[in-house]
C-alpha positions in Angstrom: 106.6 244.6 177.8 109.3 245.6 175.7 109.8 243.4 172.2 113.3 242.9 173.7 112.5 241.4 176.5 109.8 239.0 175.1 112.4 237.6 173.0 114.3 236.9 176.0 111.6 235.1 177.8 111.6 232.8 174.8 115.1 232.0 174.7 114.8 231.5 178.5 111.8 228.7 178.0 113.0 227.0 175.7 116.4 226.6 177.4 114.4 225.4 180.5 113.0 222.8 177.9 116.3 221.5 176.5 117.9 220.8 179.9 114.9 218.7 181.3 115.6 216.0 178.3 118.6 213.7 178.4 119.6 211.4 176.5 120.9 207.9 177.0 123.3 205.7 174.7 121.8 203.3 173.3 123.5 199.5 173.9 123.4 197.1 170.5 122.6 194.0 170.6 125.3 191.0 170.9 126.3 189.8 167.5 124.3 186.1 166.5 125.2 183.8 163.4 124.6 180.9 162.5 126.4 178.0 164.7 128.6 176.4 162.0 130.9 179.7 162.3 132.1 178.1 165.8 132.7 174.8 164.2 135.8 173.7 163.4 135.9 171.0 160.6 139.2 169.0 159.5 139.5 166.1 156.8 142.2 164.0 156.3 142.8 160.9 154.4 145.6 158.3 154.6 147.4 157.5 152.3 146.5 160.5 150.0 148.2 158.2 147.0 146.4 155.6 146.1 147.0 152.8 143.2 143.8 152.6 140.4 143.4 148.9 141.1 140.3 148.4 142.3 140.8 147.8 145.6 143.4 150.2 147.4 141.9 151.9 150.3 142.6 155.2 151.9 140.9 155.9 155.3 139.0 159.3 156.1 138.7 160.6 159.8 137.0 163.9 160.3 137.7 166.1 163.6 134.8 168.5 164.3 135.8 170.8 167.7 133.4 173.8 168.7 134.5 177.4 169.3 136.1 176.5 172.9 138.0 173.6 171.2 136.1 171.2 172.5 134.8 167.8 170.6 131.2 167.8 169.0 129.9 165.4 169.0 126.3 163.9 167.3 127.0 166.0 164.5 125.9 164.1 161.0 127.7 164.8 157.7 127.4 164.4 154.4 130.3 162.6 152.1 130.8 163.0 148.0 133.1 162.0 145.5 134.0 164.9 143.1 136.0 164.5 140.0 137.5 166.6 137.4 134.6 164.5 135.2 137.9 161.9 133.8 136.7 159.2 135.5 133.6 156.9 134.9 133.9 154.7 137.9 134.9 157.3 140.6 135.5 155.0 143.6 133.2 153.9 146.1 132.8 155.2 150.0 131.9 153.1 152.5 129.1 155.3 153.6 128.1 158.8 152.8 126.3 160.0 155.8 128.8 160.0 158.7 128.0 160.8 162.5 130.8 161.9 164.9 131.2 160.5 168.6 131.8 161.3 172.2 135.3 162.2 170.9 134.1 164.5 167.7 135.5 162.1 165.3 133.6 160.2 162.9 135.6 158.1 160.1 135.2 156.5 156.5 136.8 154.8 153.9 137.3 155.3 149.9 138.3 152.5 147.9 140.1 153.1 144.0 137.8 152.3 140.9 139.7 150.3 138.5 141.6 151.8 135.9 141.0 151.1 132.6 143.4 149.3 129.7 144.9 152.0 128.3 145.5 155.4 129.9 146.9 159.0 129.3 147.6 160.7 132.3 150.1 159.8 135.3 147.4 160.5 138.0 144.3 161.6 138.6 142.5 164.1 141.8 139.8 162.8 142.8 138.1 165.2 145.7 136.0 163.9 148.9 134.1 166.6 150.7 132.4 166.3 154.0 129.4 168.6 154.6 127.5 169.6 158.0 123.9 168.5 157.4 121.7 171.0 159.2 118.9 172.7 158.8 120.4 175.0 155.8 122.3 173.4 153.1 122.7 177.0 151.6 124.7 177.9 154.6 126.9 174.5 154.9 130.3 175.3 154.3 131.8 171.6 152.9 135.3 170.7 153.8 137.5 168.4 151.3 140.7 166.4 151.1 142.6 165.5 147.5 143.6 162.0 146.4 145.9 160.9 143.7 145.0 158.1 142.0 147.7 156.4 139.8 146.5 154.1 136.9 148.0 150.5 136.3 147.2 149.8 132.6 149.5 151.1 130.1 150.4 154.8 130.0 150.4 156.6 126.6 151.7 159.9 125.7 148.4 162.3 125.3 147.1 162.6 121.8 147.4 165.7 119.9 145.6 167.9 118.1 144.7 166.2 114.4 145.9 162.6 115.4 141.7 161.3 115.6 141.0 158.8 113.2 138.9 158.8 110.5 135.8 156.5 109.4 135.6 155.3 106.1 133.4 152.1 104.6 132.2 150.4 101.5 129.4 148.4 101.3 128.1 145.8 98.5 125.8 145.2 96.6 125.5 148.9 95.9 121.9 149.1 95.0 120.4 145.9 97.5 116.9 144.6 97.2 114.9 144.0 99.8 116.0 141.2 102.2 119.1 140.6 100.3 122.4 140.8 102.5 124.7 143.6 102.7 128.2 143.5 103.0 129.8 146.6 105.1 133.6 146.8 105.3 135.3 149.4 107.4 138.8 148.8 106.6 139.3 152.0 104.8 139.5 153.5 108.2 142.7 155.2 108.9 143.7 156.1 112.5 145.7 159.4 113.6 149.3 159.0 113.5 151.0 157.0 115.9 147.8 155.3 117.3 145.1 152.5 116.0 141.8 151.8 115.6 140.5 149.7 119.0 137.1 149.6 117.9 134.6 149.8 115.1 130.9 150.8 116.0 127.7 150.5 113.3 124.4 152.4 113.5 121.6 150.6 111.9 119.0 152.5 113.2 116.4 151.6 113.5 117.7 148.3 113.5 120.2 146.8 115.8 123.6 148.2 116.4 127.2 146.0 115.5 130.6 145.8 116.0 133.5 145.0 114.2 135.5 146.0 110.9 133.3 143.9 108.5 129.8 143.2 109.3 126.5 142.8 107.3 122.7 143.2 107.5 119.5 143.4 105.9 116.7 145.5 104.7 113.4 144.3 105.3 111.1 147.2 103.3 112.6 149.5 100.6 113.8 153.3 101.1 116.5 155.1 102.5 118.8 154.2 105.5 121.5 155.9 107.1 124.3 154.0 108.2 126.6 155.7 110.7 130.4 154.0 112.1 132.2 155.3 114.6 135.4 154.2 115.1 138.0 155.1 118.4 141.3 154.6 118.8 143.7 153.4 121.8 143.1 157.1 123.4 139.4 157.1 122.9 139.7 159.9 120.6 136.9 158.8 117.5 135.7 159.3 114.2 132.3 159.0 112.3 131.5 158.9 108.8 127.6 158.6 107.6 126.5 157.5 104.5 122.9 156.5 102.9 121.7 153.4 101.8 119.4 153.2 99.2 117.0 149.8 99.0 115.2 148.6 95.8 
């Protein structure tokens, strides 16, 4: 056999070989997630403007629908107050876990903290978010409504930069003995310009803390003491001075 027509025979096998395999397209697999991506989540609050009083109420009412639009219901959220950090008293809810029913609505209140004395802003956000709880808080995807709340004490213009006051005090006798009374007077405070002094805050430590522009105290053992006031004025912007105390 010629080497041209073994090289033939080869060709001719392996032909044969190829067209005896087929191959098939492969179908991939239908697309899963998680099943919050079907879940339609809506929060609404009304009114959205509420008055810092203390007891002005806004009403919540979440909608959850599935992927077909239709209610879900039996599903349990979570509810939170966020806040731009302004605002020590941030409200109160009248639950924080809410469950919605047959008709995929589930509702809540909010009611306004009180706002304080003296105030320098026109309004402030407050935020409440509702949460799916499931069995991934990773994967919850919160939903959240804005409310304005509008103070009622007396609005002030907001301070600027190098109006904070500053602390200043004398005390006599200079050199105390033990147990003898000292006489602290803060008046040589001065506040920024345009606002005042509210309060006036002594640091004894490690005795007791006082208030006031003029106070007094005693020393019970000789050394050094560090007496720190802190004053604030009408905007809450303060200032400290420290000074030592040395007892005979």
């Amino acid at each position: 056999m010629g080497r041209a027509t073994r090289t033939f025979l080869v060709l001719l096998a392996a032909a044969t070989v190829l067209a005896g395999c087929t191959v098939e397209k492969s179908t991939p697999p239908s697309l899963t997630g998680p099943s919050e991506l079907g879940l339609s989540l809506t929060l609404q609050a009304n009114p959205d403007v509420l008055s810092q009083d203390g007891s002005s109420r806004s009403t919540l009412m979440i909608t959850a629908r599935d992927a077909n639009g239709q209610p879900v219901q039996g599903l349990a959220l979570w509810l939170a107050i966020v806040t731009d950090g302004s605002l020590a008293d941030p409200g109160l809810l009248s639950t924080q876990t809410a469950v919605t029913g047959t008709d995929g609505r589930a509702s809540a209140s909010y009611t306004a903290p009180l706002s304080p004395a003296v105030s320098t802003r026109a309004s402030v956000p407050i935020s409440i978010t509702a949460t799916p709880i499931g069995t991934d808080a990773n994967g919850a995807q919160p939903r959240s409504v804005t409310i304005n709340l509008i103070p009622t004490g007396t609005l002030v213009p907001p301070a600027l930069p190098g109006t904070a006051p500053t602390a200043d005090f004398v005390y006599s006798p200079g050199a105390p003995a033990v147990n003898q009374t000292v006489y602290f007077n803060a008046s040589a405070s001065k506040p920024g310009t345009g606002r005042t002094i509210v309060s006036y805050d002594w640091d004894f430590r490690p005795f007791a803390s006082q208030q006031g522009v003029m106070v007094s105290a005693t020393f019970a053992q000789a050394g050094l003491y560090n007496v720190t006031l802190v004053v604030t004025d009408d905007v809450g912007q303060q200032g400290s001075v420290t000074k030592a105390v040395t007892v005979q």
